[in-house]
PLY file of the C-alpha trace (Angstrom):
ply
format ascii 1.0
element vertex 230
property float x
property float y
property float z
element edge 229
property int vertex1
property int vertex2
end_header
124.79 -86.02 99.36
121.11 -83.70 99.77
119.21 -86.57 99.57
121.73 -88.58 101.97
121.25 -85.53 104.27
117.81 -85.28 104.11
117.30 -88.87 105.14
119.39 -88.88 108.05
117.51 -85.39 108.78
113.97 -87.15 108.78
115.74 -90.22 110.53
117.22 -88.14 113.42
115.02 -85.28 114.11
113.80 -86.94 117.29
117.03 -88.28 117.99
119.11 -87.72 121.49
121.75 -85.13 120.79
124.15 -87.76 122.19
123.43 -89.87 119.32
122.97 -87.45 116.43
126.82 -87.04 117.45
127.12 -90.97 117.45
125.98 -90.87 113.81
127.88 -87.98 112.23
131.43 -89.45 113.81
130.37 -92.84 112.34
129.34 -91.35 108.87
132.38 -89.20 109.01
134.94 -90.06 110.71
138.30 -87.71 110.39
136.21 -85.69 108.06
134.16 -84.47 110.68
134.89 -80.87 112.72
132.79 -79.05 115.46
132.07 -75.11 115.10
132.29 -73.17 118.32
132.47 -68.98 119.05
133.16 -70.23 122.60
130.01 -68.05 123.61
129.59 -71.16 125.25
130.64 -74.46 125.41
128.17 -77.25 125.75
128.64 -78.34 122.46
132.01 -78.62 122.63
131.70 -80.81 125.83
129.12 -82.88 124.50
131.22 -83.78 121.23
134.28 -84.37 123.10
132.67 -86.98 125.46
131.99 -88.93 122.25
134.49 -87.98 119.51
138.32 -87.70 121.71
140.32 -85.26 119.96
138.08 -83.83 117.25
139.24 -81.09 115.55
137.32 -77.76 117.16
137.06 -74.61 114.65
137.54 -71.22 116.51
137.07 -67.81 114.46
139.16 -65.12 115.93
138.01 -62.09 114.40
140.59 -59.72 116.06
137.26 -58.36 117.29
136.42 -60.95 120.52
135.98 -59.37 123.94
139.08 -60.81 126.62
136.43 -63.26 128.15
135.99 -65.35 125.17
139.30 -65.87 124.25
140.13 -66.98 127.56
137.22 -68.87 127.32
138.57 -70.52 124.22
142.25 -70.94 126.05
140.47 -72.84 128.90
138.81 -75.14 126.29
141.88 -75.81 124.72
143.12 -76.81 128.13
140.48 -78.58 129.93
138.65 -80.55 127.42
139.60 -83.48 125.19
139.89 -81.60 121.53
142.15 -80.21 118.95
141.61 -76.21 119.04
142.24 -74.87 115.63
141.84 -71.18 115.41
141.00 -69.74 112.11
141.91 -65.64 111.37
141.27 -63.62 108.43
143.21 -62.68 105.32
144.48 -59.15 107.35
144.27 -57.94 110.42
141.87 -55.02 111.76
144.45 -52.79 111.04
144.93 -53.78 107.90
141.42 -54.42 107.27
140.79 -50.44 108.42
143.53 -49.19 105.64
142.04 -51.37 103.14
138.18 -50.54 103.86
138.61 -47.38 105.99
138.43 -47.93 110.09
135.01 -48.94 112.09
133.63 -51.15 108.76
131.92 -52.76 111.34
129.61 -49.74 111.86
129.43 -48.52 108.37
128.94 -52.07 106.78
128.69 -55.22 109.07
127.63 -57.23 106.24
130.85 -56.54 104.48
133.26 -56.55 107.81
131.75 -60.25 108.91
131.75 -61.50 105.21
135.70 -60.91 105.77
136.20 -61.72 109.39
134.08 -64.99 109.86
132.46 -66.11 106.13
135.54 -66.03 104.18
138.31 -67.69 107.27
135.89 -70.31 107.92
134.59 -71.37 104.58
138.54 -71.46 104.05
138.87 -73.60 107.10
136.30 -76.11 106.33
137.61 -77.46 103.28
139.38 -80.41 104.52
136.15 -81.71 106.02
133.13 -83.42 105.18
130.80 -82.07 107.35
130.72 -80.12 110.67
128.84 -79.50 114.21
127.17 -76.25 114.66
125.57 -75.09 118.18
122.40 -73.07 116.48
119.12 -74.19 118.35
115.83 -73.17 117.26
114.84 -71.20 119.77
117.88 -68.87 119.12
115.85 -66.74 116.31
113.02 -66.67 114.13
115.32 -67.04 111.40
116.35 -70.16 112.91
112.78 -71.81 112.90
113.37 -73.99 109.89
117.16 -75.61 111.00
117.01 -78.98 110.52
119.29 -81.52 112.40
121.35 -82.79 109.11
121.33 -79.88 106.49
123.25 -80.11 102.94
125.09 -77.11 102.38
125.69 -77.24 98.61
128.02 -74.01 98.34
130.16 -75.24 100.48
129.76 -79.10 99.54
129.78 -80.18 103.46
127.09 -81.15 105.73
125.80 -79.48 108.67
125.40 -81.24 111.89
122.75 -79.31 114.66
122.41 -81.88 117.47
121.02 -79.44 119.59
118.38 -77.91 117.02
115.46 -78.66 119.92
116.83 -78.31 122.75
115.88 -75.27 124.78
117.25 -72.42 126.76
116.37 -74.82 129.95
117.92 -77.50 128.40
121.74 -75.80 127.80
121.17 -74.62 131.49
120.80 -78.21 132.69
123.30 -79.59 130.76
125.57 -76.94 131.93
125.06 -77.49 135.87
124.74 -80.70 135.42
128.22 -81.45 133.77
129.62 -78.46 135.12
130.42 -76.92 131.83
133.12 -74.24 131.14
131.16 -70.75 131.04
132.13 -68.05 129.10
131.65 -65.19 131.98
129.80 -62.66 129.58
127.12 -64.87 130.69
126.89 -64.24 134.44
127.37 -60.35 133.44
123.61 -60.34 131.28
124.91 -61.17 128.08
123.00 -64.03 126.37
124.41 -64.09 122.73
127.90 -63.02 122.59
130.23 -62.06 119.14
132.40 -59.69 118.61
132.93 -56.68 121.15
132.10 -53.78 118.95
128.79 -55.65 117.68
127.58 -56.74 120.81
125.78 -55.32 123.84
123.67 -56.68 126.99
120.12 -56.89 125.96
117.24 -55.33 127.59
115.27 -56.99 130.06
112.71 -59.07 128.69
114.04 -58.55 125.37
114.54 -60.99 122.71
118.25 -63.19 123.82
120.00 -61.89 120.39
118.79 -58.53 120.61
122.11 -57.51 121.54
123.91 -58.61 118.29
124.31 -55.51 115.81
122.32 -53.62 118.27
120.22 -50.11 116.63
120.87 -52.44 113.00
118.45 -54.63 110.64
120.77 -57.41 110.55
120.20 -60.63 112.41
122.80 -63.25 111.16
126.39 -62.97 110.24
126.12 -65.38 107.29
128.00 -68.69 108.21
124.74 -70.38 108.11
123.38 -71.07 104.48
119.64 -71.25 104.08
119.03 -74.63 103.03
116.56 -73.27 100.61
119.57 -71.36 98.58
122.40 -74.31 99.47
120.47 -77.52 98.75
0 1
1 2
2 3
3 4
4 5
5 6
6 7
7 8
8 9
9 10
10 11
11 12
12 13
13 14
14 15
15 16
16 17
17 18
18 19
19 20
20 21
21 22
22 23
23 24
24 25
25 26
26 27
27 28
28 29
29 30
30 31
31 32
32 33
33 34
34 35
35 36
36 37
37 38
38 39
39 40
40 41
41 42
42 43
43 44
44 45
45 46
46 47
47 48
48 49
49 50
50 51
51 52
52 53
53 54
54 55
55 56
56 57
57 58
58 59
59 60
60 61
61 62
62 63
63 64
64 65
65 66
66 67
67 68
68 69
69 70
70 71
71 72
72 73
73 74
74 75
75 76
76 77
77 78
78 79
79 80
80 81
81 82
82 83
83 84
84 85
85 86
86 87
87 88
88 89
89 90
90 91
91 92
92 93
93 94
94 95
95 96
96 97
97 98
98 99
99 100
100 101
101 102
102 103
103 104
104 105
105 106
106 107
107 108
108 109
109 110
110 111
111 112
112 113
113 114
114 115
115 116
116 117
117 118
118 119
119 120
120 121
121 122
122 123
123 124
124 125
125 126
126 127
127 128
128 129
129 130
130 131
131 132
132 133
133 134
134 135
135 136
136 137
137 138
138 139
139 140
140 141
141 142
142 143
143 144
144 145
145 146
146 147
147 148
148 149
149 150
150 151
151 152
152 153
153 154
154 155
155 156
156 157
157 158
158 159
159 160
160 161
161 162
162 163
163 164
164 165
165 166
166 167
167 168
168 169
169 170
170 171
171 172
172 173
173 174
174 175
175 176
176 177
177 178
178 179
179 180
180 181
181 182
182 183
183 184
184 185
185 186
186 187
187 188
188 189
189 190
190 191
191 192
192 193
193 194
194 195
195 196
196 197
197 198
198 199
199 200
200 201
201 202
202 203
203 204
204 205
205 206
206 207
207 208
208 209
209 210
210 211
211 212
212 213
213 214
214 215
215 216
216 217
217 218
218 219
219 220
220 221
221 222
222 223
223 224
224 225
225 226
226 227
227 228
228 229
């Protein structure tokens, strides 16, 4: 399966995102799920027009601000998929007795390994591979995504269709389809997770600046480096 993945990766790294979904619903059929935090929903649109129906993967960490769940809702309601929202093993309370209240502060590493690694690794095993939103441009440590990726740890391949597109590009594709917007968009946030974690960046400042804000860490995990997973 790496060296099936690589190949398609090599064969559709100039490929329209259109048909990079084309591909993975041919080479997967049913097997095949799309990824969304419903920060936004471009991808979601996109699939839809070509897969009806596919499954779409929401993580509710108990932690989402009131816009993106009704952001999700609207999703479920307006566009041709099958929302499937994935929680964790306990709930924030439970979470806080367990690990003491505000882990998010004290150890994000820890509180998103249990509110978004563990639900959705569980929620990907009946698939073969799945459709993730990350782009490039979103982060330096997102320089080296490649459009097909083998993610050996979890034994499923990941699908980035929009791995070059650009900010400009997601804003065209958004007007021009008139795309469900999640509106912590329109209020200066530009990469949205949970509500505790999350602020408006500065001007100027780098788009994901605002995740873990006054914090080292970058990444929640759900993406493996394809240098440790393949």
């Amino acid at each position: 399966m790496r060296a099936f993945a690589n190949a398609a990766a090599a064969r559709l790294e100039h490929a329209d995102a259109a048909d990079v979904v084309s591909w993975a619903h041919r080479a997967f059929g049913s097997g095949l799920a799309v990824a969304s935090s419903m920060a936004d929903t471009h991808l979601v649109h996109l699939v839809q027009s070509i897969v009806s129906g596919i499954d779409v993967l929401f993580l509710d960490t108990g932690y989402h601000f009131a816009e993106t769940i009704g952001t999700r809702d609207a999703v479920a309601a307006a566009y041709d998929v099958n929302l499937i929202t994935l929680t964790p093993r306990q709930t924030v309370a439970e979470q806080s007795l367990a690990y003491g209240p505000h882990l998010f502060q004290r150890d994000p590493d820890r509180c998103c390994a249990l509110r978004k690694v563990e639900p959705l690794e569980r929620g990907l095993r009946p698939y073969r591979a799945w459709i993730v939103g990350m782009r490039r441009e979103d982060a330096t440590t997102r320089s080296d995504l490649r459009v097909v990726e083998y993610d050996r740890a979890r034994a499923i391949v990941t699908i980035a269709p929009l791995a070059r597109w650009t900010q400009r590009d997601v804003d065209e594709y958004v007007t021009r389809h008139q795309v469900l917007v999640n509106p912590l968009l329109l209020d200066g946030y530009t990469s949205i997770g949970c509500e505790p974690c999350t602020r408006r960046p500065q001007p100027g400042a780098d788009p994901r600046s605002g995740r873990w804000a006054g914090t080292a860490k970058t990444e929640c995990g759900l993406r493996r480096q394809p240098g440790r997973s393949t």
